[in-house]
C-alpha positions in Angstrom: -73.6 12.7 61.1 -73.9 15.2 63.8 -72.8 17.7 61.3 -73.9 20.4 59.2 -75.2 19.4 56.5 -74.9 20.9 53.0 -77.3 21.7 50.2 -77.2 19.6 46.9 -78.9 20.0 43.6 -80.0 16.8 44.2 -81.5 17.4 47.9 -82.6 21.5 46.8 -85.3 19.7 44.4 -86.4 17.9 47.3 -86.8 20.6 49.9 -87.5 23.4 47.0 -91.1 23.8 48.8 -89.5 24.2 52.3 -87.1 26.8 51.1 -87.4 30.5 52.0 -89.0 32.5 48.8 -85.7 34.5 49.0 -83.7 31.3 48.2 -86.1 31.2 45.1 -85.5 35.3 44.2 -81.7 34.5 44.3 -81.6 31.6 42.2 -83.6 33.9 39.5 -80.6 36.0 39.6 -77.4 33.8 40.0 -78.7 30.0 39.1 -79.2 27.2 41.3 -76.2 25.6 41.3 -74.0 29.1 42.7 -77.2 29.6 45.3 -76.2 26.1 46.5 -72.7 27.2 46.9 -74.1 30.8 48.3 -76.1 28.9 50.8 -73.7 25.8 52.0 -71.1 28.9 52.5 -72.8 31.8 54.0 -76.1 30.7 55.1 -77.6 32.6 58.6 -75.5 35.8 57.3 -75.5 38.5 56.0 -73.5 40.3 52.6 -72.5 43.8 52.1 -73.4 44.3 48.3 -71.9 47.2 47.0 -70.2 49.2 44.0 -67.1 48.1 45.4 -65.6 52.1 45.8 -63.2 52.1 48.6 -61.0 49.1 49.4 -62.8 47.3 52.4 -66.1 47.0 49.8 -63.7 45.6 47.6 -62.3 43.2 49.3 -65.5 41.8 50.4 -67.1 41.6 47.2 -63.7 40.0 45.7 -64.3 37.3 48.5 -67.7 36.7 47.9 -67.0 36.3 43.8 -63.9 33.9 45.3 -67.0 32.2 46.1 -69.5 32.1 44.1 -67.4 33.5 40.9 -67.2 36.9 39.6 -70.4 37.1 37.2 -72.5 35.5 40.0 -71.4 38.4 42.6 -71.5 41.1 40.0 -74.8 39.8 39.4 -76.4 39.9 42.9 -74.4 43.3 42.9 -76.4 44.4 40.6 -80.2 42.8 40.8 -79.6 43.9 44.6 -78.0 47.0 44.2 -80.7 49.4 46.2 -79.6 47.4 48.9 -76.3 47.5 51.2 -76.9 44.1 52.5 -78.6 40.8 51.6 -79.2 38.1 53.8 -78.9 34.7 53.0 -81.4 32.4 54.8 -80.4 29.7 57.2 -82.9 27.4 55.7 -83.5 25.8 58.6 -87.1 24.3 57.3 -85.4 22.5 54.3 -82.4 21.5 56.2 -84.2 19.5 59.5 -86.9 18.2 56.6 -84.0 16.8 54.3 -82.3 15.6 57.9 -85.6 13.6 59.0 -85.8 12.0 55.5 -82.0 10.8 56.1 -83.2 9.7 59.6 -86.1 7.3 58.1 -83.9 5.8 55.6 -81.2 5.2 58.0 -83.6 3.4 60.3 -85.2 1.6 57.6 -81.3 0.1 56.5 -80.7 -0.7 60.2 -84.2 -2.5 60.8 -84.8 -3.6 57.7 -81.8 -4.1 55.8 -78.8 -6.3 54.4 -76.9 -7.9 57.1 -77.2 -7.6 60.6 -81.0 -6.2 61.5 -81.4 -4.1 65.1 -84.7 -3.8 66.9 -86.2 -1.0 66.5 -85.2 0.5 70.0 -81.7 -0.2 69.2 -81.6 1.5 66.0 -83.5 4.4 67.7 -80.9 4.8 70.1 -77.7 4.8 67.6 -80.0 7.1 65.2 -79.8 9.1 68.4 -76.2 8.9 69.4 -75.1 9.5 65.2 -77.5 12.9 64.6 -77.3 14.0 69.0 -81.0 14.2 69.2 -83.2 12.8 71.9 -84.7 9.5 71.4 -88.4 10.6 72.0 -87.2 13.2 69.1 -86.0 10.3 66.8 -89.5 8.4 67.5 -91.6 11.6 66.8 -90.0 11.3 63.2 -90.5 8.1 62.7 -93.9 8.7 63.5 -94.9 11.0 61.6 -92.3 10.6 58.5 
């Protein structure tokens, strides 16, 4: 679980309000379903948008529509063509909030549900272990979920 996690359509409707507005401005352009895929793949960087003229450009934009598709990049091509570069967001807000929500219901299954039940403590500390987060961190959430 110590991993990083990924954006779903299911899970962007849930953090739509912690997203970055630019999130929102791209999924005008391309949809929500290739902005999921733009963001799980190159979230925290940057893309060269261009006209594609020399062979480097290119290559880079034939990536990206390996991607995303070819009418999605052609589209942010063209809605963001008076700039070089875009950066896609790291959505950090969305992801820890969509994290913190897995962390409640994954204490709530190990205090709470079907089978073997921990004490609170205990499930605290494996929470813990499974996300590598401090403890005190773990409790703040539960607090404050």
């Amino acid at each position: 679980m110590n991993k990083r996690s990924i954006l779903t359509k299911e899970n962007y409707k849930q953090a739509a309000h912690k997203l970055p507005k630019t999130v929102h401005e791209i999924a005008v352009v391309i949809g929500i379903d290739v902005t999921i895929i733009l963001i799980n793949e190159y979230r925290g960087r940057s893309l060269e948008i261009t006209k594609a003229k020399h062979v480097s450009s290119r290559n880079k934009m034939n990536q990206l529509a390996g991607v995303i598709g070819r009418e999605a990049a052609t589209k942010l091509s063209i809605a963001y063509s008076t700039q070089r570069r875009i950066h896609v967001p790291q959505c950090r807000e969305a992801f820890v909030f969509l994290r913190n929500i897995e962390i409640l219901k994954c204490f709530d299954s190990l205090t709470t549900g079907k089978g073997v039940q921990l004490a609170a403590h205990q499930a605290v500390s494996k929470i813990s272990l499974d996300y590598g987060l401090m403890e005190r961190y773990i409790w703040k959430i539960l607090k404050c979920g």
